[in-house]
C-alpha positions in Angstrom: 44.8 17.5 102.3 43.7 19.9 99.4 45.4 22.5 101.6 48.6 20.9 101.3 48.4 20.2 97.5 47.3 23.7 97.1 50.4 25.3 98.7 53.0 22.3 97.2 51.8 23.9 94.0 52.2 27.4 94.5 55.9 26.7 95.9 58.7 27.5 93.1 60.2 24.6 92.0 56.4 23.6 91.1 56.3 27.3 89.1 60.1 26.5 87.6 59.7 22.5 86.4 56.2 22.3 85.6 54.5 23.7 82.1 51.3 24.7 83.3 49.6 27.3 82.8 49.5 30.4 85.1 45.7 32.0 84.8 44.3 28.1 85.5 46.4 27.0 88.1 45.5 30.3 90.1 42.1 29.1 90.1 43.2 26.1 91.3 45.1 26.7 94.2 42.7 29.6 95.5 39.5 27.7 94.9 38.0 26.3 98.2 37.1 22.6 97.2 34.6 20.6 99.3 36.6 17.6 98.8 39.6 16.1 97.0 38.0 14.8 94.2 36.3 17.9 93.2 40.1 19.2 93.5 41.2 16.3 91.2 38.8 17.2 88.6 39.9 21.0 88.5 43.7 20.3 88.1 43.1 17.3 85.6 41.6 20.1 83.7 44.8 22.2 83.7 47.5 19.4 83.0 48.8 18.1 79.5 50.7 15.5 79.9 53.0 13.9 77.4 55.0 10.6 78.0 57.7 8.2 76.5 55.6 4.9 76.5 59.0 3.1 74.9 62.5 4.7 74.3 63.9 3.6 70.4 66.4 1.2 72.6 63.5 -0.3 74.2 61.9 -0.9 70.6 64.6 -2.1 69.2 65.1 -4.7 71.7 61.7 -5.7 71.7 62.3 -6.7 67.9 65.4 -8.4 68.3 64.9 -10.2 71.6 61.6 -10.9 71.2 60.2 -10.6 68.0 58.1 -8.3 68.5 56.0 -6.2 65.3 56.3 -2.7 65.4 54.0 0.0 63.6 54.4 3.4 63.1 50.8 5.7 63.1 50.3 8.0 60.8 47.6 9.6 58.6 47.4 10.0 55.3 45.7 12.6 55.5 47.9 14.7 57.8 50.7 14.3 56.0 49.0 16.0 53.4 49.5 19.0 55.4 50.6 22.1 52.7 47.1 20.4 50.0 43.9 22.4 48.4 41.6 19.8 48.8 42.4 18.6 52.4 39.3 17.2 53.9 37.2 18.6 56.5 38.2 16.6 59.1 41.9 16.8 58.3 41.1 20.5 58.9 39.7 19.8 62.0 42.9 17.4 63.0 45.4 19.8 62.0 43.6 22.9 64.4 44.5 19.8 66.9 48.0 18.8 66.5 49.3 22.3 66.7 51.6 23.8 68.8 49.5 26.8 70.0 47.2 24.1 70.8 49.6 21.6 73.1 50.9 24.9 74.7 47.8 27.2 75.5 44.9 25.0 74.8 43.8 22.7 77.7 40.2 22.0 77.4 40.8 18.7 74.8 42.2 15.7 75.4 42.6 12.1 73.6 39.7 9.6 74.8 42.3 6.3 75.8 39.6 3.9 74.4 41.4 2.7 70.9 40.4 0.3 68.8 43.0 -1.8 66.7 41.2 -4.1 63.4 42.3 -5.3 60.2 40.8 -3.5 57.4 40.8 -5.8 54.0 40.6 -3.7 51.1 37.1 -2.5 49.3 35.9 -4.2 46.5 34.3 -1.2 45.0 38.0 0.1 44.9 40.0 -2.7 43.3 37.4 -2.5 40.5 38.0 1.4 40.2 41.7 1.8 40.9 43.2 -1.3 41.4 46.5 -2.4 38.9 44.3 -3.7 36.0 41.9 -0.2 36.1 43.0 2.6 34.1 43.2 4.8 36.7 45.7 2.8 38.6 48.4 5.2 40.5 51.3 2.9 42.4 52.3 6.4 44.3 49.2 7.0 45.1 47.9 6.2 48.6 44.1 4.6 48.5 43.6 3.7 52.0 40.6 0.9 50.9 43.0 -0.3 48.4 45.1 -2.2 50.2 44.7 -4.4 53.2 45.9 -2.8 56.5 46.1 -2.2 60.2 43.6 0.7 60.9 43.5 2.6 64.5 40.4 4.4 65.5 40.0 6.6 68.9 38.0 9.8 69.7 38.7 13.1 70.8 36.2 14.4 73.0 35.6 18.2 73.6 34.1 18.1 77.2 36.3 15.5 78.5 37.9 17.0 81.3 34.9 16.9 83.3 36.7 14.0 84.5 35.9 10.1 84.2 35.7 9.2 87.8 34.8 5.6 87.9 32.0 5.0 91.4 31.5 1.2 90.2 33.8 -0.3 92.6 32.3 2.2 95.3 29.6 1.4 97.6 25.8 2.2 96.5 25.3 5.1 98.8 29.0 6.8 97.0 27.4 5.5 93.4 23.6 7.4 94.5 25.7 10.5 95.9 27.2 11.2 93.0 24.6 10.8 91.0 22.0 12.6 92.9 24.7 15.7 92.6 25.1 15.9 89.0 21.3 15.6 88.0 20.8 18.4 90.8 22.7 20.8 88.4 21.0 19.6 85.3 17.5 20.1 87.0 18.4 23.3 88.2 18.3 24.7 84.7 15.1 22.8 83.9 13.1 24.2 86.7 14.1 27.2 85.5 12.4 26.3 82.6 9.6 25.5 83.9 9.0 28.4 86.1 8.8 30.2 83.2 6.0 28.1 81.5 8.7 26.6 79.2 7.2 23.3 79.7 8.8 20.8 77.0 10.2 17.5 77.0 11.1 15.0 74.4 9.7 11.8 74.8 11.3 8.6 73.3 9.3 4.9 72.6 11.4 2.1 71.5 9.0 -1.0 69.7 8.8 -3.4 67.1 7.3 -1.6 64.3 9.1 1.5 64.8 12.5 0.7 66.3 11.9 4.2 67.9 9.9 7.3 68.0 10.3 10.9 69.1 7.8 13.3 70.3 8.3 16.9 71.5 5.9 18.1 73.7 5.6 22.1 74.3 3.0 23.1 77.5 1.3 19.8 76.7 0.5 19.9 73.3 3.0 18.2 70.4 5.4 20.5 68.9 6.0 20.1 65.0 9.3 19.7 63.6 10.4 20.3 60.2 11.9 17.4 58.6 13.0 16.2 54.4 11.5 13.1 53.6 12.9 11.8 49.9 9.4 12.1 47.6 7.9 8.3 46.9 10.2 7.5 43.9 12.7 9.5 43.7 14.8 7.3 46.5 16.2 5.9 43.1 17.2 8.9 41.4 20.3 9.3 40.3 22.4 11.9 37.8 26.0 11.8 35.8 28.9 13.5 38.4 32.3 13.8 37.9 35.4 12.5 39.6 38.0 14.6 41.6 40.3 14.4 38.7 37.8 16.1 36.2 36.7 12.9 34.5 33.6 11.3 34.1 32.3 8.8 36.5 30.6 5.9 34.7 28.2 4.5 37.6 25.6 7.3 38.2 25.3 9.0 41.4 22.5 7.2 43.0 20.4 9.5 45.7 19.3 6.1 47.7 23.3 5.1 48.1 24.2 8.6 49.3 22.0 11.3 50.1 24.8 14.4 51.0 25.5 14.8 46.6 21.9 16.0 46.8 21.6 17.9 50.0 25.2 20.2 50.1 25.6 22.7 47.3 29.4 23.0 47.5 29.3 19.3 46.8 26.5 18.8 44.4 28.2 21.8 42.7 31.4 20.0 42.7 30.2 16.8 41.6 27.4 17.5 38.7 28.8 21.1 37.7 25.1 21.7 35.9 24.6 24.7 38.4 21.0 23.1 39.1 21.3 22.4 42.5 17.7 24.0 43.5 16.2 22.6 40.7 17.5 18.8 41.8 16.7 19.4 45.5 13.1 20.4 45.0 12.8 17.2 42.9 14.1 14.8 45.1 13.0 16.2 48.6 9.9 17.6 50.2 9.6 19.4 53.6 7.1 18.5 56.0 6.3 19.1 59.5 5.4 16.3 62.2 4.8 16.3 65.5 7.1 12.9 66.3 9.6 11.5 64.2 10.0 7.7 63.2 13.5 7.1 63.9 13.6 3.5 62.2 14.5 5.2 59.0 16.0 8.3 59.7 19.1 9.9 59.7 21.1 13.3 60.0 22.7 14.4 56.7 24.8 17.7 56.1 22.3 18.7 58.9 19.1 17.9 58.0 17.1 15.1 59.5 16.0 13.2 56.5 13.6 10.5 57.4 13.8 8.0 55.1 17.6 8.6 55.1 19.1 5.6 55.4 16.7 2.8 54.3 19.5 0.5 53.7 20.2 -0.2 57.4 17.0 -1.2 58.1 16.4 -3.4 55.5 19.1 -5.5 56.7 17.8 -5.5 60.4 14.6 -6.7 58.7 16.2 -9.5 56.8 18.4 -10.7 59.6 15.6 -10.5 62.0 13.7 -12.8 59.1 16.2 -15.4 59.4 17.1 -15.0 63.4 13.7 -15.8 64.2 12.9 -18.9 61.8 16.2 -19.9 63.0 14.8 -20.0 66.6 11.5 -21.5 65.6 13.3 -24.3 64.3 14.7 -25.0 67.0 11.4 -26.1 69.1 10.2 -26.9 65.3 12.8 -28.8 62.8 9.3 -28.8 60.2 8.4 -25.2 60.3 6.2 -24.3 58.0 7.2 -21.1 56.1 5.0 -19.1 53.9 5.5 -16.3 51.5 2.8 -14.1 50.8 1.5 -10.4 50.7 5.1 -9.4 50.7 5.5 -11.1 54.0 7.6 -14.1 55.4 4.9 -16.0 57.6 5.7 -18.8 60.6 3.3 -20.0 62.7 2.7 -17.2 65.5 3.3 -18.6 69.5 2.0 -16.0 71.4 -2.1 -17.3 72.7 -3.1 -13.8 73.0 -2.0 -12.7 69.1 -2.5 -15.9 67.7 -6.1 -15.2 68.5 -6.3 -12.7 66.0 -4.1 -14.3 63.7 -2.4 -17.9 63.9 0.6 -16.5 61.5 3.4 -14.0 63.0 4.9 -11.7 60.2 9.3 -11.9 60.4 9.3 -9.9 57.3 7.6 -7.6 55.4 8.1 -5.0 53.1 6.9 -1.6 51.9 6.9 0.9 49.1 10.9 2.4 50.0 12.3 -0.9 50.9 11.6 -2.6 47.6 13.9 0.2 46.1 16.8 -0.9 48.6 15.8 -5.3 47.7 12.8 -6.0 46.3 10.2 -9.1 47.9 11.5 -11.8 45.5 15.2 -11.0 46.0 14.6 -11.4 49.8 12.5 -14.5 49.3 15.5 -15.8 47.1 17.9 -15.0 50.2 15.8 -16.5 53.0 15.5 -19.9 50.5 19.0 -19.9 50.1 19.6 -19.3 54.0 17.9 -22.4 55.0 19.9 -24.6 53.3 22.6 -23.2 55.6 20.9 -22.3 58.5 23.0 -24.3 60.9 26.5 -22.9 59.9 25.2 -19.1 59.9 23.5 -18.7 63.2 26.2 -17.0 65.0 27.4 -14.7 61.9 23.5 -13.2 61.7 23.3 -12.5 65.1 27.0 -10.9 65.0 25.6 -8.7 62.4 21.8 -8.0 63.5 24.6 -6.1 66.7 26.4 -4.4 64.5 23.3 -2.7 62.3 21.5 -2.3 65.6 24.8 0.0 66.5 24.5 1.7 63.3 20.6 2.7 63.6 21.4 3.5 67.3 24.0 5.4 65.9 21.6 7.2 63.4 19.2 8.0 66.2 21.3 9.5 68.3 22.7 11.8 65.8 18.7 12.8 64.9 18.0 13.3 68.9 21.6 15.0 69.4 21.0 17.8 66.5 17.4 18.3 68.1 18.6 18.8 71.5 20.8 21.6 70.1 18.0 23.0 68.5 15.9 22.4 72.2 17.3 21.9 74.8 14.5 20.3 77.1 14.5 16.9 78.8 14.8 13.4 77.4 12.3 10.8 78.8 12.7 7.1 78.0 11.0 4.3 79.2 12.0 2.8 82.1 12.2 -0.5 81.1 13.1 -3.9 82.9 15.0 -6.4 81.2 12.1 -8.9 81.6 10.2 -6.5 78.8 13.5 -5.8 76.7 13.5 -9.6 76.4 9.9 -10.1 75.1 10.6 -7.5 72.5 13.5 -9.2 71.2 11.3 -11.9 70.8 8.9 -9.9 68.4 11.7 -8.4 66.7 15.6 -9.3 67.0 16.7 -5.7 66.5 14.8 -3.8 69.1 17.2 -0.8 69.8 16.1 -0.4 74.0 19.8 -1.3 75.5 22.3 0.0 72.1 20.3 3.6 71.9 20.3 3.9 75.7 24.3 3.2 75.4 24.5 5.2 72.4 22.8 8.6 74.3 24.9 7.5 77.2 28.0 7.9 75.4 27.3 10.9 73.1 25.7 13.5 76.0 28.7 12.5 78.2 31.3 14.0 76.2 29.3 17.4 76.5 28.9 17.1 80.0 25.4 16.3 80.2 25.3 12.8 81.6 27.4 11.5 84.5 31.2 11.5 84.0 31.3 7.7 85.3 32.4 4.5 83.8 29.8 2.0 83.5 26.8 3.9 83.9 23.9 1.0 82.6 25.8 -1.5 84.9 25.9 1.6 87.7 22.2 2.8 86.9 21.0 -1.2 86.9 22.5 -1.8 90.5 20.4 1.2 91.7 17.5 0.2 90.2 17.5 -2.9 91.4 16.9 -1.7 94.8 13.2 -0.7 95.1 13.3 2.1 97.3 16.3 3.8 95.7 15.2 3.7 91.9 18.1 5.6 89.8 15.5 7.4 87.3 17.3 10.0 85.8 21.0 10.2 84.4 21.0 13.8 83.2 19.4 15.3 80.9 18.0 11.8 80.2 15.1 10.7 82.6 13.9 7.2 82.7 9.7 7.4 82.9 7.3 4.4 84.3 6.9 2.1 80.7 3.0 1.1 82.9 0.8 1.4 79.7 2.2 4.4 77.6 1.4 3.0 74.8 -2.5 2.8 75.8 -3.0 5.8 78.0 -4.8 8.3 75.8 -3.0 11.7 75.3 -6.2 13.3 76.2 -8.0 12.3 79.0 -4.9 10.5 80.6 -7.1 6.9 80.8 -6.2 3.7 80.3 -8.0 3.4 76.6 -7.7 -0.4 76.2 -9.1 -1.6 79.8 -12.2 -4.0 80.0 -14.3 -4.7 76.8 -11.9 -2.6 74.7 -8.7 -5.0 75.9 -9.1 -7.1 72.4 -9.3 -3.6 70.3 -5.4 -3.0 70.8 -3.4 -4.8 69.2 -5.9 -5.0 66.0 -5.8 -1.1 66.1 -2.1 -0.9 66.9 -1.8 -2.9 63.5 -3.3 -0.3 61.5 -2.1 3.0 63.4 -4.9 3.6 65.2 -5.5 5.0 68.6 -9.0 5.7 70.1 -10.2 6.0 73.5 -13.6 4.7 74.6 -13.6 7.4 77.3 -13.4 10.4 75.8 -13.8 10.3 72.1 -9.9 10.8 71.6 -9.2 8.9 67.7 -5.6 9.8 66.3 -6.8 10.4 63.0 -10.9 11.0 63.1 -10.7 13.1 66.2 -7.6 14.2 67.3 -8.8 17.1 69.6 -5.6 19.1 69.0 -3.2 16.1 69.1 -2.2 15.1 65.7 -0.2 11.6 67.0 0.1 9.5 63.4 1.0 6.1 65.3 0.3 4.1 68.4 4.0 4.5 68.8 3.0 8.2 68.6 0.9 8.4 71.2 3.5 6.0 73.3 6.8 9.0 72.8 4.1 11.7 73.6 2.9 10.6 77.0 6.5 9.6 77.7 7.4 13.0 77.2 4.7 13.9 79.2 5.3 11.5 82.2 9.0 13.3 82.4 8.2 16.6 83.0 5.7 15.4 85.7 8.4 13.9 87.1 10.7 17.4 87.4 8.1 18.8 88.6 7.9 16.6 92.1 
């Protein structure tokens, strides 16, 4: 059959009526394909295709007949075309829609997944340039001043590896195809390893840190070199200017927005005091650690910044505060509440933690998040939530999702720019929903499932995940079946979650078996990790494995466990 669609295109009228180009489709129809989707892919890859969805007659009679609403979709942006000061992105879209592009360029293509949403205009705008504001322009477009219809969709570079979707397919197709593609990836990782390149990066989702990554290099952690905003200058802020040249009359806070501080061009732009060094070395410090606490951070104008976006997390905390009094209200309509310490106590329902402490913490705070909402302000919120506790249920847990995206958003952009940097293997935990379940009982913002979707979706457009539809659903289905365990999509491998957080990253033993079982969770609490074996302690004796955190020592023997599994 690939014969035959081989020599169809290679006849004239094919050469005559179809735009395609010549070099590519020579390739295609000489190439000896093992079947006919591997054929499918290549010639997707060569094909542009353009279509009428609705002729003007058909649109017009839509209206009339039917009453249908009709948008047209533009950018203002793009039709800013001949500007100065077109953004960067605008750049990036006009490179796009060009003509050379369309006509010689085949290797992009529009992702169909849209989204369609109402947009209502920003506050922060209508108090800047709305009609009573002197800087109010009526020909001037503000696309937050006004309420509209807003389309969003992606472009993805790598897309023409081809979206082949196996979850209709029967498991031995679905395995197949898998097994294939992580063949190839592996390939390149052996080759890694043959050459005593042995690194991995190992990732540990919890409570306390939402997640942590560790880079491994021939079995020892590897620092990285990170900014982390000094303690107290997360509230710094400085005079800027607007676009226009005037004055802006709110400061530029560094907590609300981190890039003034960080890009030169723009903090040149912006402050215009030529002091940009000065400024940096003021607000930022470099350091080097050998795993990164992801809860916080964030990549901005290429740096990971650690305590880069504070704000997110503070609102997970406060909605996971209410989500969970909310639940134990349910079981307990005269919850006792208790604020204290800087913490939001209820009564803790677990026997083995309630052992060492009969009160469970749903919120508490810390030096950077009282610059984002100090203890009282929350307290004030929480008091004021329980007097409404019934009607907002579903609207906190519709936005405890949406902030989960956004961190698992942020992380993904931090493990993304590192993989650029390295690229070496990804190990996650393994983990069953059973123990995704418990954690959401600890913590209603655990990021397990939305920053395993998130790394999904973002290595896919390169190429380095499966080019299927549906891959948890896909990967779940496999796992499910015991003897056929789907452990690796990638250049993410899924590692056994048995314990990583108390095998010491020394000797390799269980370090919280027998008398020391109690010793965990008490030690977890303060950072601590020691192993009654061998002497290993984190911090008093870390025998050439600095590891600042239990969760730590969990991302480093995850990393660990993945490259022992390439190597079998």
């Amino acid at each position: 059959m690939v014969k035959f669609y081989q020599q169809v295109l290679k006849t004239d009228f094919v050469l005559k009526n179809l735009a395609l180009p010549h070099q590519q489709m020579e390739e295609v129809t000489t190439t000896t394909f093992k079947d006919l989707d591997s054929f499918k892919i290549a010639l997707e890859k060569v094909c542009y295709n353009k279509k009428m969805v609705a002729s003007p007659r058909v649109l017009r009679n839509l209206e009339h007949s039917y009453g249908a609403e009709i948008f047209e979709l533009s950018s203002q942006d793009l039709l800013k075309e001949h500007s100065k000061n077109l953004k960067n992105h605008t750049k990036i879209w006009n490179l796009f829609w060009s003509k050379e592009n369309e006509e010689k360029n085949f290797d992009t293509r529009l992702n169909p997944e849209i989204g369609i949403f109402w947009r209502e205009p920003k506050a922060s705008r209508i108090e800047k340039y709305g009609e009573d504001t002197a800087l109010y322009d009526p020909q001037k477009k503000n696309r937050y001043l006004h309420p509209q219809f807003t389309i969003a969709f992606s472009i993805n570079e790598n897309a023409l590896s081809n979206d082949l979707n196996y979850a209709f397919e029967g498991f031995e197709k679905q395995k197949e195809a898998m097994m294939e593609f992580n063949q190839k990836i592996n390939k390149e990782f052996k080759d890694g390893l043959e050459q005593k390149k042995l690194g991995a990066f190992g990732v540990d989702t919890g409570e306390a840190e939402l997640a942590t990554i560790g880079l491994t290099d021939n079995g020892k952690p590897f620092p990285i070199k990170v900014l982390k905003v000094k303690s107290g200058k997360l509230n710094y802020s400085k005079q800027g200017y607007l676009k226009d040249g005037t004055k802006r009359e709110k400061p530029y806070r560094a907590i609300d927005n981190l890039s003034y501080y960080l890009k030169k061009d723009l903090y040149d732009k912006t402050f215009r005091d030529n002091h940009f060094e000065e400024t940096f070395r003021e607000i930022f410090e470099e350091i080097e650690t050998e795993t990164i606490d992801l809860t916080s951070a964030k990549l901005i104008c290429e740096h990971i910044v650690v305590n880069g976006d504070l704000h997110t997390r503070s609102k997970l905390n406060i909605l996971n505060a209410k989500r969970q009094i909310r639940q134990a209200l349910i079981t307990n309509p005269n919850l006792e509440i208790k604020f204290e310490d800087n913490k939001i106590l209820i009564p803790e329902t677990d026997e083995e933690r309630k052992k060492m402490n009969p009160w469970k913490a749903v919120y508490h705070t810390n030096e950077d998040l009282e610059q984002i909402k100090n203890f009282e302000a929350v307290k004030e919120e929480i008091e004021q939530y329980l007097k409404t506790v019934q009607d907002d249920s579903a609207e906190v847990l519709q936005n405890i999702n949406r902030f989960r995206e956004v961190a698992a958003g942020n992380m993904t952009g931090v493990i993304f720019h590192l993989y650029n940097k390295y690229p070496i293997l990804i190990a996650i935990e393994n983990l069953v929903q059973g123990t995704i379940e418990k954690h959401r009982l600890r913590y209603e913002g655990v990021m397990d499932r939305p920053l395993e979707r998130a790394l999904y979706r973002k290595f896919q457009s390169i190429g380095l995940t499966p080019p299927v539809s549906d891959l948890i659903a896909i990967r779940d289905n496999l796992t499910q079946k015991k003897k056929d365990k789907m452990s690796q999509l990638g250049v993410l491998q899924f590692v056994d979650e048995q314990n990583t957080s108390k095998t010491c990253p020394h000797c390799e033993k269980n370090a919280y078996e027998g008398e020391r079982k109690s010793l965990y969770l008490e030690e977890k609490k303060k950072e601590i990790f020691s192993c009654g074996h061998c002497g290993y302690h984190n911090i008093n004796k870390p025998m050439g494995l600095s590891l600042h955190s239990n969760d730590a020592v969990a991302a480093f023997n995850i990393a660990q466990r993945g490259i022992k599994n390439l190597k079998k």
